[in-house]
C-alpha positions as CSV (number, residue, x, y, z in Angstrom):
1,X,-46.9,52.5,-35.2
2,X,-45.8,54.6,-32.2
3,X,-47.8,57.9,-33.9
4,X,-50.7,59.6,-32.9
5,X,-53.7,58.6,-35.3
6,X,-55.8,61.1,-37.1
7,X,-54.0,64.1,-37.8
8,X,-52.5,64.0,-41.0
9,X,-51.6,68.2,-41.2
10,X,-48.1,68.1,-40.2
11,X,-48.3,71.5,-38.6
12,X,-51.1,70.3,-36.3
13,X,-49.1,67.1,-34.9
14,X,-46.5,70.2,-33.6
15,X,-49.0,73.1,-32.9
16,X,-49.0,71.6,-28.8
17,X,-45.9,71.8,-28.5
18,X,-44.9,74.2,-25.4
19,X,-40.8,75.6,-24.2
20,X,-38.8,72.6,-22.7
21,X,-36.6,73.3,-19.5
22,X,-33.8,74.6,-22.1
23,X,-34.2,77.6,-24.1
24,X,-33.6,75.1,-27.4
25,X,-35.7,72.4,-26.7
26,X,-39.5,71.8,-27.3
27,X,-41.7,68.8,-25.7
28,X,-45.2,67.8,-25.6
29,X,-47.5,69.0,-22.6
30,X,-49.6,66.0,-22.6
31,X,-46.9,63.4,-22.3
32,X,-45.7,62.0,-18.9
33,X,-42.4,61.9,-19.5
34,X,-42.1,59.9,-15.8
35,X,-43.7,57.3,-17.1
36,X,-42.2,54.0,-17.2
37,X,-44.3,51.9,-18.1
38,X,-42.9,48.4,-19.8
39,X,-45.1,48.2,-23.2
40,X,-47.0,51.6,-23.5
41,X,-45.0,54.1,-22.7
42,X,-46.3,57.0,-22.9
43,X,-42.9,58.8,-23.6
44,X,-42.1,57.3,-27.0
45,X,-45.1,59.7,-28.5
46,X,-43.0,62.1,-28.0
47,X,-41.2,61.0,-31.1
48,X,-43.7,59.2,-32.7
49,X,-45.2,62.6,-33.0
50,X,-42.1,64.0,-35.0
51,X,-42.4,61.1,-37.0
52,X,-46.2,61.5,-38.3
53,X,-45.3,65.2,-38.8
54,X,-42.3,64.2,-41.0
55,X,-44.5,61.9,-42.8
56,X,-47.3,63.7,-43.2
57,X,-45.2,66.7,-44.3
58,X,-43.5,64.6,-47.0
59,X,-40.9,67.1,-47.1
60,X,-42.5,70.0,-48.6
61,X,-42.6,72.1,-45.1
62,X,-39.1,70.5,-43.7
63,X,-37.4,72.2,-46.5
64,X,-39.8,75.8,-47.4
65,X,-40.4,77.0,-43.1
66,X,-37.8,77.4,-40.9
67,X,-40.5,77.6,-38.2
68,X,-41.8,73.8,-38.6
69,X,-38.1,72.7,-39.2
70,X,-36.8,74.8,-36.2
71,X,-39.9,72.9,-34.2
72,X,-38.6,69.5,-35.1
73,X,-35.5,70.2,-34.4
74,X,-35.8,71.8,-30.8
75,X,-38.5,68.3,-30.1
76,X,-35.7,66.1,-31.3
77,X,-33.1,68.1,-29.1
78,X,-35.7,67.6,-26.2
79,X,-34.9,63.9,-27.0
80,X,-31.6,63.9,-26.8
81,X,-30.7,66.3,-24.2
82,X,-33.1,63.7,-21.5
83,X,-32.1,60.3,-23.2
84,X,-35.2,58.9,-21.6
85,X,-34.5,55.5,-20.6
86,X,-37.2,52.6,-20.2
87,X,-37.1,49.4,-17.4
88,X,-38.0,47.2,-20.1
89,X,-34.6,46.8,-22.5
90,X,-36.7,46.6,-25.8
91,X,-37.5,50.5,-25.8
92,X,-34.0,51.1,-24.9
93,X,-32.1,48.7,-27.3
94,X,-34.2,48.7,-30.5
95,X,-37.4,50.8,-30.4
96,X,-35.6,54.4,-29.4
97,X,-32.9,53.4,-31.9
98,X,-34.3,52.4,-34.8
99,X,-37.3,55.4,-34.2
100,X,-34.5,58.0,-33.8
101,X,-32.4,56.9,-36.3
102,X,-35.5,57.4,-39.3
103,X,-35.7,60.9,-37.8
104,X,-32.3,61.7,-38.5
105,X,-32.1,60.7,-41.5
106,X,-35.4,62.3,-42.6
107,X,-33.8,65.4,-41.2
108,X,-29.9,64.8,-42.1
109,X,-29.3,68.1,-43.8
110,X,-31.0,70.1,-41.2
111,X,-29.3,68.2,-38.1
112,X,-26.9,70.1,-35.9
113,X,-24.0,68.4,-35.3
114,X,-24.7,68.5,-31.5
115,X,-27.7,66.5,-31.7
116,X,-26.2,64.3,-34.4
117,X,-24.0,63.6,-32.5
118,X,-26.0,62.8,-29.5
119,X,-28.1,60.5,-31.9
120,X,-25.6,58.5,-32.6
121,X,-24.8,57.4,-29.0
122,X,-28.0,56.1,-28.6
123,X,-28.1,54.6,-31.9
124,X,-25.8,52.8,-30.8
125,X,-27.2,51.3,-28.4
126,X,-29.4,49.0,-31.0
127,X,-26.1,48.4,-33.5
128,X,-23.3,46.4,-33.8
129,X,-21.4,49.2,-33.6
130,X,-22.4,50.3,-29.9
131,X,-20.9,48.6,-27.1
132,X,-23.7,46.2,-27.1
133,X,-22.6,44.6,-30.7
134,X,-21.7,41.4,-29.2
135,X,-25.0,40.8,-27.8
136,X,-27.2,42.1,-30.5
137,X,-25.1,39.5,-32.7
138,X,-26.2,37.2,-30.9
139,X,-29.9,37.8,-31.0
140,X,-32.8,35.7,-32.8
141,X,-35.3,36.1,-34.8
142,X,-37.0,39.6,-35.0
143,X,-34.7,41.0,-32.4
144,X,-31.8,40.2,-34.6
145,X,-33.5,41.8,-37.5
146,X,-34.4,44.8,-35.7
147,X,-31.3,45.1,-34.5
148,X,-29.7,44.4,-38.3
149,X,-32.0,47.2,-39.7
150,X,-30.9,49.6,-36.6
151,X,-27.1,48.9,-37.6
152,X,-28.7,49.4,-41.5
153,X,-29.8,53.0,-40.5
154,X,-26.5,53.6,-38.1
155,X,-24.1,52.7,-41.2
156,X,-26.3,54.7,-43.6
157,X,-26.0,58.1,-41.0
158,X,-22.0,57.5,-40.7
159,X,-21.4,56.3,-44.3
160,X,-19.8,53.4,-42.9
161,X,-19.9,50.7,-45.9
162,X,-18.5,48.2,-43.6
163,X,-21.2,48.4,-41.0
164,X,-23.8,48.0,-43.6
165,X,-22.7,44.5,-45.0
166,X,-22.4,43.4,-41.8
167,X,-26.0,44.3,-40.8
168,X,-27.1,42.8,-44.3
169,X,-25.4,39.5,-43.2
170,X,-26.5,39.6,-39.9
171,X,-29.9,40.5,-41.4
172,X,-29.2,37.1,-43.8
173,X,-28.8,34.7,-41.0
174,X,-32.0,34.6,-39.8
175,X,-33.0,33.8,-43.2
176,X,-31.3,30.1,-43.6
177,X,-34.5,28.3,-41.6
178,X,-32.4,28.1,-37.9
179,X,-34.6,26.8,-35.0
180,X,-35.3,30.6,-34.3
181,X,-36.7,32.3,-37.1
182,X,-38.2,31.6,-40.6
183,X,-38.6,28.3,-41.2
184,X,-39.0,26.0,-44.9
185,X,-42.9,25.6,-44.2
186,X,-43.6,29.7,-43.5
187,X,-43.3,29.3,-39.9
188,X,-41.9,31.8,-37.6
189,X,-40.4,30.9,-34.5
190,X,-39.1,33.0,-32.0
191,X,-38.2,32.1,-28.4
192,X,-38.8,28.6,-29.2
193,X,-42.2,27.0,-31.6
């Protein structure tokens, strides 16, 4: 959803991209990366972008041309090095996590350790595991599944077995027809009917 539309040549989606204010890092000249708007921001193309090349690559350049892999790499590191950070929580707290996280893994055997490792801090931010895991616990409906399927991706990144049962069973609770949620009749509530 947060993609460009209409490119579907993975090379393309990257061919804009222009030296970022580090020798290692790559970023998008068209973006405003000031921008802070609450609901379209402009700076989540940024990795939208990496993620239609990814998927429009399907693998077969990520793994054949350093040069398309070396791109995603210094885009993602572009990421990481800035954190951008949004005035509405959502961005912060599950769209940037759960986005970042499907990168990584669709890039795991290419990812330097330093921007692994960067990753996961703000990962962390959307799991159980960050220091926000007693409030995400405590979220309802779709949050709480967004924020099970970010902890999902954060267990699957560390191998930590533990961390993905609890996300399935957070993931589980929103299943047993609560006030928030699914209910018996197909209805969805969230934030009240």
């Amino acid at each position: 959803a947060n993609a460009i539309r209409g490119d579907h040549d993975p090379i393309k989606i990257l061919d804009t991209l222009v030296q970022g204010d580090f020798p290692e890092t790559l970023y998008f000249p068209d973006i405003d990366y000031t921008d802070d708007c609450r609901s379209l921001w402009d700076v989540e193309r940024h990795y939208g972008r990496i993620e239609q090349a990814l998927l429009a690559d399907k693998g077969n350049l990520l793994h054949s041309d350093g040069d398309f892999r070396e791109k995603i790499i210094k885009a993602l590191r572009y990421w990481v090095k800035h954190d951008f950070i949004n005035p509405n929580w959502w961005h912060n707290d599950i769209g940037v996590p759960r986005n970042l996280a499907d990168i990584s893994i669709a890039i795991y055997e290419y990812l330097p350790q330093d921007i692994y490792d960067d990753i996961l801090k703000i990962i962390s931010r959307g799991s159980v595991a960050g220091e926000n895991g007693s409030e995400i616990r405590n979220w309802t409906g779709a949050n709480k599944i967004w924020g099970a399927a970010t902890t999902m991706r954060h267990a699957v990144l560390t191998c930590d077995a533990d961390l993905l049962s609890e996300a399935v069973a957070m993931a589980s609770t929103e299943l047993n027809y609560n006030f928030e949620g699914i209910h018996r009749d197909g209805s969805f509530f969230q934030h009240g009917a």
